[in-house]
C-alpha positions as CSV (number, residue, x, y, z in Angstrom):
1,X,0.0,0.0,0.0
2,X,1.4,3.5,-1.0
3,X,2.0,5.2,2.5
4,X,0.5,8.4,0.8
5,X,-3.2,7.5,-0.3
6,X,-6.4,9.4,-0.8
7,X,-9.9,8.2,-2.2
8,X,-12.2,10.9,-3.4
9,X,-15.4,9.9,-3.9
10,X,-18.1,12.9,-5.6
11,X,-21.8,12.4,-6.2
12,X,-23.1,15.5,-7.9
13,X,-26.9,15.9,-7.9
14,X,-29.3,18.7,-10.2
15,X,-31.1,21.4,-8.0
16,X,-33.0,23.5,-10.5
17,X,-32.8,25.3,-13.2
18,X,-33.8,29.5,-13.4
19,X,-33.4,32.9,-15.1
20,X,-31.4,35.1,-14.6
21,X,-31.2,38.4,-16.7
22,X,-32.5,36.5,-19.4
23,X,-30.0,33.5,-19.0
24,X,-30.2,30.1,-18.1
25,X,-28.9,29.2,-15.1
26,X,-28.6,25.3,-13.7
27,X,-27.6,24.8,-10.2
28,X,-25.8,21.5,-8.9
29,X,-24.9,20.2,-5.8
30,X,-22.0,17.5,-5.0
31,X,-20.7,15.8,-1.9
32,X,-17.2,14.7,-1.5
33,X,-15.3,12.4,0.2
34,X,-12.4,12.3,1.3
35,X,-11.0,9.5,2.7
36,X,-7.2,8.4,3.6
37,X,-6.0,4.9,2.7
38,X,-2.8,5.5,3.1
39,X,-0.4,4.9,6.3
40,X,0.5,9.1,7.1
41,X,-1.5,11.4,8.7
42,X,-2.1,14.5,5.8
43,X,-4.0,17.7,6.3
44,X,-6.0,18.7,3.1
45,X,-4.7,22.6,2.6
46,X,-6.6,23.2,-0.3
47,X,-8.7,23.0,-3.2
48,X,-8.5,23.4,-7.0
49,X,-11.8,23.1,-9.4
50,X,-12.2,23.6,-13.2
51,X,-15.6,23.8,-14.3
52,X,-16.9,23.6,-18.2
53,X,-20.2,24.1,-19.0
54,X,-21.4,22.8,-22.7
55,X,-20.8,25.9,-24.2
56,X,-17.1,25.4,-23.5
57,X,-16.8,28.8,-20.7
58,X,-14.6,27.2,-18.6
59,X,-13.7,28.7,-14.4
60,X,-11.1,27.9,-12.3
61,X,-11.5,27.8,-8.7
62,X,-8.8,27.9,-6.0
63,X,-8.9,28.3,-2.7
64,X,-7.8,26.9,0.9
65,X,-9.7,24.5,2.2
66,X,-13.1,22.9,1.9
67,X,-15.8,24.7,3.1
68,X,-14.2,26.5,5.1
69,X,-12.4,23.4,6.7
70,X,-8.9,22.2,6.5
71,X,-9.3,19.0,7.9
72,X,-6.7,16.0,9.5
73,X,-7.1,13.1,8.3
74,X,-6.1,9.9,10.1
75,X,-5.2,6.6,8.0
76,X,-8.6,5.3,7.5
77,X,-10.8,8.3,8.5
78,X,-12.9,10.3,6.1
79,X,-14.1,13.8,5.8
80,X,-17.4,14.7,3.7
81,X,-18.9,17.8,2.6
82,X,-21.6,19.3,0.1
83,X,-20.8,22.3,-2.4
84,X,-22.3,23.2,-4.9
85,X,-22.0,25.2,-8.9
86,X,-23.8,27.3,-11.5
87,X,-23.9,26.4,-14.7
88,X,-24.8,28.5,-17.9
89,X,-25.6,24.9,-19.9
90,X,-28.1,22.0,-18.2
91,X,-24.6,19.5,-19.2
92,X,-21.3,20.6,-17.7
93,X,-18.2,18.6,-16.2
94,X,-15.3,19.2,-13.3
95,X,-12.5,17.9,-12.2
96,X,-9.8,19.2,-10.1
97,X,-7.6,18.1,-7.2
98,X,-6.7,18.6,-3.4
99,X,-3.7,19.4,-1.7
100,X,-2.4,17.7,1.5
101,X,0.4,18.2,3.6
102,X,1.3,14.8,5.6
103,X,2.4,14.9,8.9
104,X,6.5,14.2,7.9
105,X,5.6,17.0,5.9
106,X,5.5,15.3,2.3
107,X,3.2,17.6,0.2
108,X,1.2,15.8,-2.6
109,X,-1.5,16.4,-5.0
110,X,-4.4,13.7,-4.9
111,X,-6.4,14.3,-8.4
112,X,-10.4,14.5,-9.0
113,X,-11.1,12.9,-11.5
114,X,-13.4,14.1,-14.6
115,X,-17.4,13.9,-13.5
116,X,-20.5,15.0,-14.9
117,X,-22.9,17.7,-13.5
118,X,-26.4,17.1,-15.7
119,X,-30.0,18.5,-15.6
120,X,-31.7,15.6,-16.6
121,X,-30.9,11.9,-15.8
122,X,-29.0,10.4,-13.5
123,X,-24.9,10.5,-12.7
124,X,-22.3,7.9,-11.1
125,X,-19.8,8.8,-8.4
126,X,-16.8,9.6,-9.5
127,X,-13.5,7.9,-7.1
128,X,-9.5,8.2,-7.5
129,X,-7.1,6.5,-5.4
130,X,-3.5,8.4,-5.4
């Protein structure tokens, strides 16, 4: 087992849809988690999203932490949350990654894989080990 390990699990889920100044907008929620299979202690430090809507207007989000939240993770534990995005388009995708510190102070990436956010049918969780 690689001593630094993370799976990332994301469900997204379609809210609604509205108007806005005359545009579409389609909200989406997702939960994460975060779990550590590895054998180090590692403290997520922060987050980095890219979102594309079907239109192809892509946004980039950075940021520290997760909702606010840098959390420790223990080999084995987990840490969820729930977020959440706008799109212009009712089909749009992300994927980005997290940053962690471990506690012998290895930094690493752990990636997100690719996932869809859709208005209408259903979409599979998404995972990454690392």
């Amino acid at each position: 087992m690689p001593i630094y390990q993370f799976k990332i699990e994301v469900t997204p889920t379609y809210l609604s849809s509205s108007e806005e100044a005359g545009q579409s907008l389609y909200l989406f929620a997702y939960s994460v988690t975060v779990t550590n299979t590895g054998e180090v202690p590692a403290q997520l430090i922060s987050r980095h999203w890219i979102i594309n809507d079907a239109q192809g207007h892509s946004e980039e989000i950075k940021g520290l932490g997760v909702i606010g939240q840098q959390p420790l993770l223990n080999p084995g534990e987990s840490f969820q949350y729930a977020s959440g995005s706008r799109l212009r388009t009712a089909q749009g995708t992300m994927h980005g990654s997290f940053f962690f510190v471990a506690a012998d102070g290895h930094r690493f990436d752990v990636p997100v894989p690719l996932f869809v956010l859709e208005a209408h049918g259903q979409t599979t969780p998404s995972r990454t080990l690392h």
